[in-house]
C-alpha positions in Angstrom: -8.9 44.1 49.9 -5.1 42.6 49.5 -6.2 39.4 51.3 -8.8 39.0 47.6 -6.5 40.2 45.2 -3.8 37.6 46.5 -6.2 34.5 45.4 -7.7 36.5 42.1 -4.0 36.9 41.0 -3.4 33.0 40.9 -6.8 31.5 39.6 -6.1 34.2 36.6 -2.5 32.9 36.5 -4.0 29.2 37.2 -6.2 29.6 34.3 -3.8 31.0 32.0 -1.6 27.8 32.3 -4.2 25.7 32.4 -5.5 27.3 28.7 -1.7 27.4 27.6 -1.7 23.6 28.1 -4.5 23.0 26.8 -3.8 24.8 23.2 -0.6 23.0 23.2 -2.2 19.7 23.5 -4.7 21.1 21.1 -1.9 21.5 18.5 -0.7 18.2 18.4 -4.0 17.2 18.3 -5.2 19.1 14.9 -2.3 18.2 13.1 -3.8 16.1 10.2 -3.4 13.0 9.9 -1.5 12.0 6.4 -2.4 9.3 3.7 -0.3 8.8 0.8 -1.1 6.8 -1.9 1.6 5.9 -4.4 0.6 3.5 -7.5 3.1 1.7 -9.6 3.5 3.3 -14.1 -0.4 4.4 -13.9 -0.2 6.8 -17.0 -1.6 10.5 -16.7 -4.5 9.3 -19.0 -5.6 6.2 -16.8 -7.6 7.9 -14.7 -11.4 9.3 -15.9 -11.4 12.3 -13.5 -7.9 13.0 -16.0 -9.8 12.0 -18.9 -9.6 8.0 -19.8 -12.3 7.4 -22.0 -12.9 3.8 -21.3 -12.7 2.9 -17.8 -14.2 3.9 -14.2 -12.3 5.0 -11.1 -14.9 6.6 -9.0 -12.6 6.5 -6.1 -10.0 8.4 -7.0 -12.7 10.7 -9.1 -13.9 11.2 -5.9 -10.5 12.5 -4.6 -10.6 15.0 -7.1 -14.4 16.4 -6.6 -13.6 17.0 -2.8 -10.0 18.1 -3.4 -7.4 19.7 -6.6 -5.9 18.0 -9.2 -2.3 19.1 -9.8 -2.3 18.6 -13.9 1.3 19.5 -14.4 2.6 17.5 -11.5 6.0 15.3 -12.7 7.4 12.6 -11.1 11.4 12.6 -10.4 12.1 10.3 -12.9 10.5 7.2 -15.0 11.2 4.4 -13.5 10.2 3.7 -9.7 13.2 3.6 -7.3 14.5 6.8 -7.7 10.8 8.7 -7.5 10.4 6.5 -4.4 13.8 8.1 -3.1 12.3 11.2 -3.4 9.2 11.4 -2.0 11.1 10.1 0.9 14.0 12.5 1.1 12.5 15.6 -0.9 16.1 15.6 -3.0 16.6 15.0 -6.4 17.2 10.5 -6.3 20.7 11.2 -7.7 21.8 13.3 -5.0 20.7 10.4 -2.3 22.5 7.5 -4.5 19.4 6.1 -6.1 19.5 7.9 -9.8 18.1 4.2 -11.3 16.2 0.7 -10.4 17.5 -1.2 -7.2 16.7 -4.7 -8.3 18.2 -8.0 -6.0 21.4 -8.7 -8.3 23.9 -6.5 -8.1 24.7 -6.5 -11.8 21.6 -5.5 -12.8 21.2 -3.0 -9.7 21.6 1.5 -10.4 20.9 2.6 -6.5 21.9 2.4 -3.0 19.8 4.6 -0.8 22.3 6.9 1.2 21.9 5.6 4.9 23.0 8.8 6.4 19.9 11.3 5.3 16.6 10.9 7.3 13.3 10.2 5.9 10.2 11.6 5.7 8.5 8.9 8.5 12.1 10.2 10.6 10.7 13.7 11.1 7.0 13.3 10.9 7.9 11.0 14.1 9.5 14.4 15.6 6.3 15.9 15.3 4.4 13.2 17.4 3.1 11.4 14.0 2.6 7.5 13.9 4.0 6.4 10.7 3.5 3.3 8.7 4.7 1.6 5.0 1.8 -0.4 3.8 3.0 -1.9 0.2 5.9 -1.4 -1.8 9.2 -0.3 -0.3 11.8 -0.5 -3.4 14.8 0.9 -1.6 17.0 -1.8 -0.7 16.7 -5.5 0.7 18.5 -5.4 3.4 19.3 -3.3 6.8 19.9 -0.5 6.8 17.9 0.2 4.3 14.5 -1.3 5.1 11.6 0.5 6.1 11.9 -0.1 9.6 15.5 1.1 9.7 14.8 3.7 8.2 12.2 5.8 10.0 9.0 3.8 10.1 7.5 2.5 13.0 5.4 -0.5 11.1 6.0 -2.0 7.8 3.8 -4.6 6.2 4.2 -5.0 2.5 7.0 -5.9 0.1 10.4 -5.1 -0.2 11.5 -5.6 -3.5 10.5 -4.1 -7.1 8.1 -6.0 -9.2 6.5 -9.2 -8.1 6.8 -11.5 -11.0 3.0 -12.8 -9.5 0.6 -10.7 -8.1 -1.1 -14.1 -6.2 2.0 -15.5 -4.9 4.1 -12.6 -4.3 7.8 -13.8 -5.3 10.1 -11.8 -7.0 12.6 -14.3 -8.7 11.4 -16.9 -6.8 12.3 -15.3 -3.4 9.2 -14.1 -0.9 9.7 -10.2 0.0 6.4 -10.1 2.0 7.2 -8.8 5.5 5.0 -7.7 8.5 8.0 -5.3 10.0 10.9 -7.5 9.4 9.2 -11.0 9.9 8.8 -12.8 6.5 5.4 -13.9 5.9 3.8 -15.5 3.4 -0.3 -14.4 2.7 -2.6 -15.9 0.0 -4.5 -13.2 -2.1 -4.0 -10.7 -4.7 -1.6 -8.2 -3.6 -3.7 -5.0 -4.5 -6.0 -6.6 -2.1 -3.5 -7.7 0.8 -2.2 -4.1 0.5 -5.8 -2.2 0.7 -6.9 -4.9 4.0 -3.6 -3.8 5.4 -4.2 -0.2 5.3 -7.5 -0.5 6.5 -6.5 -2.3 9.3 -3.8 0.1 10.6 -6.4 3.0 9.9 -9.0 1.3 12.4 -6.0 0.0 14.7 -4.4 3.3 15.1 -8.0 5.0 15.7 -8.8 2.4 18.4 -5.4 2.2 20.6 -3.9 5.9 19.3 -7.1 8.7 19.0 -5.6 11.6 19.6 -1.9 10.7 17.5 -1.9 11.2 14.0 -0.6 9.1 11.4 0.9 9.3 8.5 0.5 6.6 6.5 2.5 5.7 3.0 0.4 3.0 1.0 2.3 2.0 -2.0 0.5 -0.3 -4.5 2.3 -2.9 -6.8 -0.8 -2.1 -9.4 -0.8 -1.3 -12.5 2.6 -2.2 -12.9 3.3 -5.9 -14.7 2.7 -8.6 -14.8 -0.9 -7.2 -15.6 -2.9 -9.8 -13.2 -6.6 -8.6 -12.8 -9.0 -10.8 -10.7 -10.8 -12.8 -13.1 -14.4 -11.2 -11.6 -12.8 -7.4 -12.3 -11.9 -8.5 -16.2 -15.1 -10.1 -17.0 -17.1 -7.1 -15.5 -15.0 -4.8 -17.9 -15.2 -7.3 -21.0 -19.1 -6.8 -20.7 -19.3 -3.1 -20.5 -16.5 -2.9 -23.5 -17.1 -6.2 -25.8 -15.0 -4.8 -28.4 -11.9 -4.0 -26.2 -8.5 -5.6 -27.0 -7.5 -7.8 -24.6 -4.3 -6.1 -23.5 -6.6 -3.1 -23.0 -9.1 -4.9 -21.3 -6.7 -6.7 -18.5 -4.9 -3.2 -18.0 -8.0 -1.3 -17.3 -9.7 -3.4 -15.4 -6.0 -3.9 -13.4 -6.7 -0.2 -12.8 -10.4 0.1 -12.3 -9.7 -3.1 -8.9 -6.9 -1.0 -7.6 -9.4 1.9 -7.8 -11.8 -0.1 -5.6 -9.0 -0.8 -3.2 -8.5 3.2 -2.8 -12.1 3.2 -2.2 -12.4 0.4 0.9 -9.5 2.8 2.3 -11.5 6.0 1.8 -14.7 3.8 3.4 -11.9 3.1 6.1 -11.8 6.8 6.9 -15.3 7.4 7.1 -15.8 4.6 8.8 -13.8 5.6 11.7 -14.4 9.4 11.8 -10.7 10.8 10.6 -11.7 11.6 7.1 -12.2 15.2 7.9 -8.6 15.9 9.4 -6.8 13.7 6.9 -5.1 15.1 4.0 -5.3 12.0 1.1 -2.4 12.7 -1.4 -2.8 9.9 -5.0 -0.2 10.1 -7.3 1.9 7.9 -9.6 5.8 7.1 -9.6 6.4 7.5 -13.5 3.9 7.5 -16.9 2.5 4.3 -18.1 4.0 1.3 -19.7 2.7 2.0 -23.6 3.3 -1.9 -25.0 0.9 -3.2 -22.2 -1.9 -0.2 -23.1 -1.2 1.9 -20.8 -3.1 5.8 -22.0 -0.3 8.7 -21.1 -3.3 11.2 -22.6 -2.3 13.4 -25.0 1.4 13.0 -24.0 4.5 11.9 -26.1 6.2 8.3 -25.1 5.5 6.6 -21.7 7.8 4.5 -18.6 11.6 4.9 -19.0 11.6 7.8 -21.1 12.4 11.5 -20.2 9.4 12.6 -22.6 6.2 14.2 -21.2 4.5 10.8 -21.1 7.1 9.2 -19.1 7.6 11.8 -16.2 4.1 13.7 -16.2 1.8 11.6 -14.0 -1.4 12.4 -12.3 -1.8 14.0 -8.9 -5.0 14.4 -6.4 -4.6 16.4 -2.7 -7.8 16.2 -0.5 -7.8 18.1 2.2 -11.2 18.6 3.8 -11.4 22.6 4.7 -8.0 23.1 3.4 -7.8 22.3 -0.2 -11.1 23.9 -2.3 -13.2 20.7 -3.8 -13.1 20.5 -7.3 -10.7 23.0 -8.2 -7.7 22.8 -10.8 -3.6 23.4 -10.0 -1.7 24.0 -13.1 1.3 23.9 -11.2 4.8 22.6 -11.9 5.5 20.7 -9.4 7.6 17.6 -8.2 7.1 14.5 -5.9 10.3 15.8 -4.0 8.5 18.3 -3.4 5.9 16.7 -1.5 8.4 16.4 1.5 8.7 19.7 2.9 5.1 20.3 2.0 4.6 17.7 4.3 6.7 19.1 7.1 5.1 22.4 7.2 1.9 20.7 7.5 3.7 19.3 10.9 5.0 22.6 11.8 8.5 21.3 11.2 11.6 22.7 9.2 13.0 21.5 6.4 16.4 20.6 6.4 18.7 22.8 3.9 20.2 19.8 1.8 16.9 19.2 0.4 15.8 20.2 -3.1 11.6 19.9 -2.8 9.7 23.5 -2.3 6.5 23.4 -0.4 3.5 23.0 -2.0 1.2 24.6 1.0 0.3 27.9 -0.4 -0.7 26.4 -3.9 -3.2 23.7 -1.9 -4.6 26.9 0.1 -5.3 28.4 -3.1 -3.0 31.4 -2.1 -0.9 31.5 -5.2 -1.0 29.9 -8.7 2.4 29.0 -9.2 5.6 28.1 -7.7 9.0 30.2 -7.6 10.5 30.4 -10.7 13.4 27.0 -10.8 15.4 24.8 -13.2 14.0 21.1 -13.0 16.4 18.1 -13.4 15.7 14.4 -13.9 18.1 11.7 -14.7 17.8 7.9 -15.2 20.3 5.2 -15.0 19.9 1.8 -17.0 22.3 -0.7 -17.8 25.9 -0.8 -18.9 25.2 0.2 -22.2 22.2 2.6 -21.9 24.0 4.1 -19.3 22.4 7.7 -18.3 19.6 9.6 -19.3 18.5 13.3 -18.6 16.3 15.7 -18.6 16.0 19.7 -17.4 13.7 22.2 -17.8 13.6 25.8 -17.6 10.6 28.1 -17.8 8.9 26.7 -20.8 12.4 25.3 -22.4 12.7 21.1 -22.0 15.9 19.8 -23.2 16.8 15.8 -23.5 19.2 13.7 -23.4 18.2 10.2 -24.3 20.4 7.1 -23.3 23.3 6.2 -25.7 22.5 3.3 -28.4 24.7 0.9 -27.8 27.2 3.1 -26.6 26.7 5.7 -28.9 25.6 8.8 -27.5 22.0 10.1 -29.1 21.8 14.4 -30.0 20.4 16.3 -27.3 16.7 17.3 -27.8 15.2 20.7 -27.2 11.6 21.2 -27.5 9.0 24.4 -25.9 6.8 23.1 -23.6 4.2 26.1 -23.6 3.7 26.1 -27.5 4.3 22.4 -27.8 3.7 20.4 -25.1 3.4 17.2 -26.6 7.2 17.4 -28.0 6.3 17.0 -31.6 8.9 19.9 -32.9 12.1 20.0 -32.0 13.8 23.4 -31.9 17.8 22.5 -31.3 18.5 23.8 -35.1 15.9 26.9 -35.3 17.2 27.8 -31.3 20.8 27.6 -31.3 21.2 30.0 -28.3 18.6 28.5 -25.8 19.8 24.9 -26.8 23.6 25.7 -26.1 22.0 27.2 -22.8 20.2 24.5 -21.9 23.2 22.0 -22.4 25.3 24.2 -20.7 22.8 23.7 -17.6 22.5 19.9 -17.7 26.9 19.7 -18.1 27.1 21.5 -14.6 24.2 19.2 -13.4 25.9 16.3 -13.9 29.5 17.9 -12.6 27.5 18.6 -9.7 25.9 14.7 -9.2 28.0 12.3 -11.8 30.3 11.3 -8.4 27.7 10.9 -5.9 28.0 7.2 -4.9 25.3 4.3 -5.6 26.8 1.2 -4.2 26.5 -0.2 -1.2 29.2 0.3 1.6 30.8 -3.1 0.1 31.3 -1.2 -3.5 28.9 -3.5 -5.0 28.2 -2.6 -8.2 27.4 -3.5 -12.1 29.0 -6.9 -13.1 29.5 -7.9 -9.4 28.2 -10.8 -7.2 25.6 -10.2 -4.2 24.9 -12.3 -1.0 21.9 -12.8 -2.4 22.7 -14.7 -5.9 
């Protein structure tokens, strides 16, 4: 009898490893592959699954039937840079040196991205993730902060901030286009360089990596100016609406060919079988740009301003048996906080410097809102424009607009719950809550006004770069 239980004892202790290694394997395995799609000023009104009367985006309407729409989801501030910052870093863009627009001259430049924190591609890698920058970068020019410096394993897109052409890709006169950190120099429309280029790594990555995932960031120049549909996309929009303006007509139809670009990258998915394990994330990096028609919905102001219609922007998560289709978030949420959601999807903690909450339980449908937290936003412009905030607590906004010329501009206190479209405001008839509210934003800005955004040469405002 021993000489049989000798051999029984192992095969049940050789199976047992044997399983062991195969969950582990199993777990890298499942983890879902991430997509995240970042557009440039699309207003929280441009979309018709978030109510835009006159255009189609059946691609990103489709995002929202199969997964939620998050309708009180802000971005970290109104201009693009500093949002970027945080999607990457899950902080506040102040607190990581980017609190406005980094732009090739210096003098006309408000961030330096703070080498020394990692980014999101950084840790995903940790977990075993492949990660990738198709588009828009808008973090710096130069090493060490480009995207493959700074975490990702493939970049192919554009470093700089607007192109002043969407056909020829130059950015005051100088070409930004780079596969990694090779210049290059492609002919097309850029919405449509950018969606080929996705695509491409999607079908690579399932050919040579299978069992990887990836997590790729897709950051399109559209609908930002200069508002450059393809001729084919504004004459198809001009028949269905004749009586259109014609800045209306070119912005929609800017939107309605980016929106088919989202689609050849859903197709993509499909097409290659990872659809089901990959969690599709659309959003926007500030509100639309009202004097080129952009539609912030019902939503006061748009782009640059701390008003609803300038930070409020729109937000789908699919997650196929995950995140319920069709269903509704209401929410508050920010794109910081998009990071450590994103690390707990990898099974990875988040650092404690970082300000984002995790968004997991909302997407499972296991709560309705988020702890209870002040909200902070600040925008740097210009020498004379200088700073502009925003924080809210509970249902209580307060603003402070950018000086005039140097003159600084009342604070602004309005009640988002019985007025969110910021018609009344309350600083006279709510003297308590305002001095409250201001007494909030002064230790904010104690807490962040020193925080350095120059580069290690103390570049700054008024001062020459290399690259002038």
């Amino acid at each position: 009898m021993r000489s049989k239980i000798g051999p029984i004892i192992l095969l049940v202790i050789g199976v047992w490893f044997a399983g062991f290694a195969g969950t582990a394997k199993g777990e890298g395995k499942s983890l879902p592959n991430i997509l995240v799609i970042l557009v440039d000023d699309l207003g929280w009104g441009d979309l018709s699954c978030f109510g835009a009367p006159d255009l189609q985006t059946p691609h990103v309407d489709r995002l929202a039937q199969e997964g939620m729409r998050m309708v009180n989801f802000y971005a970290n501030c109104p201009v693009c840079s500093p949002t970027r910052a945080s999607l990457l870093t899950g902080c506040y863009p102040d607190k990581v040196g980017v609190p406005g627009v980094i732009r090739t001259h210096s003098w006309n430049s408000w961030g330096y991205l703070n080498p020394q924190i990692e980014l999101l591609p950084g840790c995903l890698a940790k977990a075993g993730y492949q990660t990738a920058l198709v588009g828009k970068w808008h973090l710096g020019l130069d090493r060490p902060n480009i995207p493959t410096a700074r975490g990702f394993g493939y970049f192919h897109g554009f470093l700089g901030d607007m192109m002043d052409d969407f056909w020829n890709h130059r950015r005051h006169g100088i070409n930004y286009m780079r596969e990694n950190e090779q210049e290059i120099d492609p002919p097309g429309h850029a919405t449509d360089l950018f969606t080929e280029w996705a695509c491409n790594y999607i079908r690579t990555h399932r050919a040579k990596s299978p069992d990887v995932p990836f997590f790729l960031y897709l950051a399109y120049n559209a609908p930002h100016v200069p508002i450059q549909p393809p001729e084919d996309w504004l004459n198809r929009y001009r028949e269905r609406h004749p009586g259109a303006t014609e800045k209306r007509a070119k912005l929609a139809a800017f939107i309605e060919h980016m929106d088919d670009g989202v689609g050849r990258v859903l197709k993509t998915l499909d097409d290659t079988g990872v659809a089901a394990n990959t969690i599709v994330i659309f959003t926007s990096d500030n509100g639309g740009q009202l004097d080129i028609g952009a539609n912030n919905g019902p939503y006061r102001a748009g782009k640059g301003t701390m008003y609803e219609g300038g930070i409020r922007v729109p937000m789908v998560v699919r997650w196929p048996g995950v995140v319920k289709a069709g269903t509704e978030s209401q929410a508050v949420a920010l794109t910081m906080d998009l990071f450590p959601t994103l690390l707990q999807v990898a099974g990875i903690a988040t650092p404690t410097d970082r300000d984002g909450v995790s968004l997991l339980r909302i997407w499972r449908g296991e709560q309705e809102n988020l702890p209870d937290r002040d909200l902070f936003w600040v925008r740097l412009e210009g020498h004379e424009a200088g700073f502009s905030y925003a924080i809210r607590r509970g249902k209580y906004k307060l603003i402070r607009p950018a000086p005039t010329k140097k003159t600084p501009l009342p604070d602004e206190l309005y009640d988002l719950e019985a007025d969110p479209y910021e018609k009344n405001e309350l600083s006279q008839t709510q003297p308590q809550v305002f001095l409250e509210m201001s007494r909030l934003l002064r230790e904010r800005i104690r807490q962040t006004i020193d925080i350095p955004w120059r580069d290690e040469r103390g570049l700054g405002p008024g001062e020459i770069s290399t690259r002038e």
